[in-house]
ZANULO-306373 format. One record per residue (C-alpha): x, y, z; residue in three letters. Coordinates in nm, 2 decimals, always signed. Layout:
BEGIN
px,py,pz,residu
X,Y,Z,ala
...
This chain:
BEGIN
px,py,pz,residu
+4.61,+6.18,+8.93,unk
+4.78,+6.46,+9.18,unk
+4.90,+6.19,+9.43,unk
+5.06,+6.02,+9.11,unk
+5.26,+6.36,+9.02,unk
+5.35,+6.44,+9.37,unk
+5.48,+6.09,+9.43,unk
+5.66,+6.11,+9.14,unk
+5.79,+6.49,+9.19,unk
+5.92,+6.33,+9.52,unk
+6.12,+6.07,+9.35,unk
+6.27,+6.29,+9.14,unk
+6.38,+6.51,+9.40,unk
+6.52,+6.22,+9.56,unk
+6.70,+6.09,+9.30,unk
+6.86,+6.46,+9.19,unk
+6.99,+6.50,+9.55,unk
+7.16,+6.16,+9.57,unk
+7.32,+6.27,+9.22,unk
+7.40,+6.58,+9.39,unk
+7.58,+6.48,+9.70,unk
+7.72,+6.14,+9.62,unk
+8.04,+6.14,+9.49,unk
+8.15,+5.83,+9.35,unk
+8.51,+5.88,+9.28,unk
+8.66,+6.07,+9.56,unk
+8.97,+5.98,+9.75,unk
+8.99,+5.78,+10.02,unk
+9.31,+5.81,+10.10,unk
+9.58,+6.09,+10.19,unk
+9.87,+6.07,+10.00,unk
+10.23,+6.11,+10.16,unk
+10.38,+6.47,+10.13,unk
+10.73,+6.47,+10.03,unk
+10.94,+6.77,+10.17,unk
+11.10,+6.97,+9.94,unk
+11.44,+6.90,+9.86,unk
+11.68,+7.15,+9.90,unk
+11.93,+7.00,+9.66,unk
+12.23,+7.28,+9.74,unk
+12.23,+7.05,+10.08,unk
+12.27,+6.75,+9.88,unk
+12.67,+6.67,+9.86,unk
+12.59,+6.30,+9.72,unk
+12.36,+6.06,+9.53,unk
+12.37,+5.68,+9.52,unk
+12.24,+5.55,+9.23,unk
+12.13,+5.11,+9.31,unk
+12.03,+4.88,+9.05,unk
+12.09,+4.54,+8.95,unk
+12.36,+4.62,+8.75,unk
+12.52,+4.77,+9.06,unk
+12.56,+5.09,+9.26,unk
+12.68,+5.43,+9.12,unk
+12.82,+5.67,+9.37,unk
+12.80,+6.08,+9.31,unk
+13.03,+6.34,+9.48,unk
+12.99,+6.69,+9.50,unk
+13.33,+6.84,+9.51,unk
+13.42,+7.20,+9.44,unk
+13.49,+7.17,+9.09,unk
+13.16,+6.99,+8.98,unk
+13.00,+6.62,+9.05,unk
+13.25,+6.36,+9.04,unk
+13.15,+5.95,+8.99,unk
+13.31,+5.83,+9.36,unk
+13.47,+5.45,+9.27,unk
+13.73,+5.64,+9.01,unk
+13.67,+5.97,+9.02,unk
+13.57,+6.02,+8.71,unk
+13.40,+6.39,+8.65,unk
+13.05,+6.31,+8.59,unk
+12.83,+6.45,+8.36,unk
+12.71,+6.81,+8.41,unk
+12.36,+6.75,+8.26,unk
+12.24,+6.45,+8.36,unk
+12.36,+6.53,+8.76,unk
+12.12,+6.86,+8.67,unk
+11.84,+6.64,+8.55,unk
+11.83,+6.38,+8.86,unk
+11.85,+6.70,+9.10,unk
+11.58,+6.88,+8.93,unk
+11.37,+6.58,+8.94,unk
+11.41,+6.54,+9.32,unk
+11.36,+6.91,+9.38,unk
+11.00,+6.89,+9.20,unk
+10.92,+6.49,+9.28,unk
+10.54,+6.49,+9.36,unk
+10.32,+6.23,+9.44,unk
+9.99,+6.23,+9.26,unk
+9.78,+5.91,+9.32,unk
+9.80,+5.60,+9.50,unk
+9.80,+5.33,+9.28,unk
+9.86,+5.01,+9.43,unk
+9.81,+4.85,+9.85,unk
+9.85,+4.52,+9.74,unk
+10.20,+4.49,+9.68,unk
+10.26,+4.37,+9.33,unk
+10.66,+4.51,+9.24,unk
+10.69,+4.26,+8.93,unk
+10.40,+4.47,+8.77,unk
+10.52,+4.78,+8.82,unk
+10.88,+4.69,+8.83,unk
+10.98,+4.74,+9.12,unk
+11.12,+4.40,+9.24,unk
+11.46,+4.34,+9.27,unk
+11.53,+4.26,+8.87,unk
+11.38,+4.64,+8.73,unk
+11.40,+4.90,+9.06,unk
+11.58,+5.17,+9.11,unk
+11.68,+5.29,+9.45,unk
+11.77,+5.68,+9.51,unk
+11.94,+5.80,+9.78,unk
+12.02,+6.17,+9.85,unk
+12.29,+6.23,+10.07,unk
+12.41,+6.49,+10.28,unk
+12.75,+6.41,+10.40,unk
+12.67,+6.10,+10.55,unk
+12.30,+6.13,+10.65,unk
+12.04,+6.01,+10.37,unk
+11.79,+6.32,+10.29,unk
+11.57,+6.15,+10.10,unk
+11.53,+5.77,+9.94,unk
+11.31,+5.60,+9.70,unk
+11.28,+5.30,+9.48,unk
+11.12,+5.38,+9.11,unk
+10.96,+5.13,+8.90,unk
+10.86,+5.22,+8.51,unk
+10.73,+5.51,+8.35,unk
+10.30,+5.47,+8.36,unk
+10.18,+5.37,+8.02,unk
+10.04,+5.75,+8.03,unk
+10.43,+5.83,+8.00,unk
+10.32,+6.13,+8.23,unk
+10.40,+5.95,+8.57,unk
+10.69,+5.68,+8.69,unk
+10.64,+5.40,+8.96,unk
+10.76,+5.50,+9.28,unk
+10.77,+5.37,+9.62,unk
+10.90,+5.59,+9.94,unk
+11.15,+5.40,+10.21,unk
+10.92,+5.24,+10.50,unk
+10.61,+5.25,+10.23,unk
+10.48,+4.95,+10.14,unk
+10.27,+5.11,+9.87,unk
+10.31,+5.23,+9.49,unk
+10.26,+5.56,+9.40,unk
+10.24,+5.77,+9.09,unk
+10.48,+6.09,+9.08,unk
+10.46,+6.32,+8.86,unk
+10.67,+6.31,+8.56,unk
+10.85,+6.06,+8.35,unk
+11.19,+6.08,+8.46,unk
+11.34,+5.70,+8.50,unk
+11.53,+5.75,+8.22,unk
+11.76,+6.01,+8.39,unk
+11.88,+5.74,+8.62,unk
+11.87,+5.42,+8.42,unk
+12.24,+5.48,+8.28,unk
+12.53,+5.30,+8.33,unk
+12.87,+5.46,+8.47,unk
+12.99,+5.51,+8.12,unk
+12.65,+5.71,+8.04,unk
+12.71,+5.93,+8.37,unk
+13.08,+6.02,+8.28,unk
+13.21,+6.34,+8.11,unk
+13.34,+6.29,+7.79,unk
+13.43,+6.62,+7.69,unk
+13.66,+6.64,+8.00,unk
């Protein structure tokens, strides 16, 4: 009868310390770091969709949209800025390379480019906001893989040139 309870007090130490030190869910990956953007360096943006492209310039008296020079829209130049000043990666989601699902081929993406003079700071496609409506699709340049980023913010760019102008001016 004691060999019984000391095999068995063996198997449940066992058993506990595999519980114990196996994690089943942790990363195996690192995900890219973005560096922050410094968006009082940023004197452009180039907005590239299917529709077209939309071109942003900072000039002196505000943002202006570049093909007619229309003054653009105070806000929603604030809102894309903010967005890249606190874009954050949070999970890899896909290796495989599946835009259509995430919308990221060429019929849905977005591609963001922030300029500095001529020289791009920072570019990267975004697919659609995560079904979570917490996170958007994004992929970085030279990146074959999807990530999340924090935030749902695809909404900010998905306008057309009309959307982006000033009215009130």
């Amino acid at each position: 009868m004691k060999k019984e309870y000391l095999i068995l007090i063996a198997l449940i130490l066992i058993l506990g310390a595999y519980l114990l030190f196996h994690k089943e869910n942790k990363d195996n990956y690192i995900l890219p770091e973005i560096v922050k953007i410094d968006v009082s360096k940023i004197t452009g943006l180039v907005i590239d969709k299917k529709e077209g492209q939309i071109e942003f310039t900072k000039k002196e008296e505000g943002w202006i949209l570049t093909d007619k020079e229309y003054p653009a829209d105070s806000p929603s130049v604030e809102n894309m800025l903010d967005t890249l000043k606190i874009l954050k990666l949070s999970a890899l989601v896909s290796q495989k390379g599946d835009l259509k699902r995430y919308e990221l081929d060429d019929e849905n993406h977005i591609k963001v480019k922030a300029m500095n003079g001529q020289e791009a700071i920072f570019e990267f496609t975004m697919g659609k906001t995560a079904p979570t409506f917490n996170h958007t699709f994004v992929m970085l340049t030279n990146d074959k893989n999807i990530y999340h980023a924090n935030g749902s913010f695809r909404s900010y760019f998905d306008k057309t040139v009309e959307d982006f102008k000033n009215k009130k001016e």
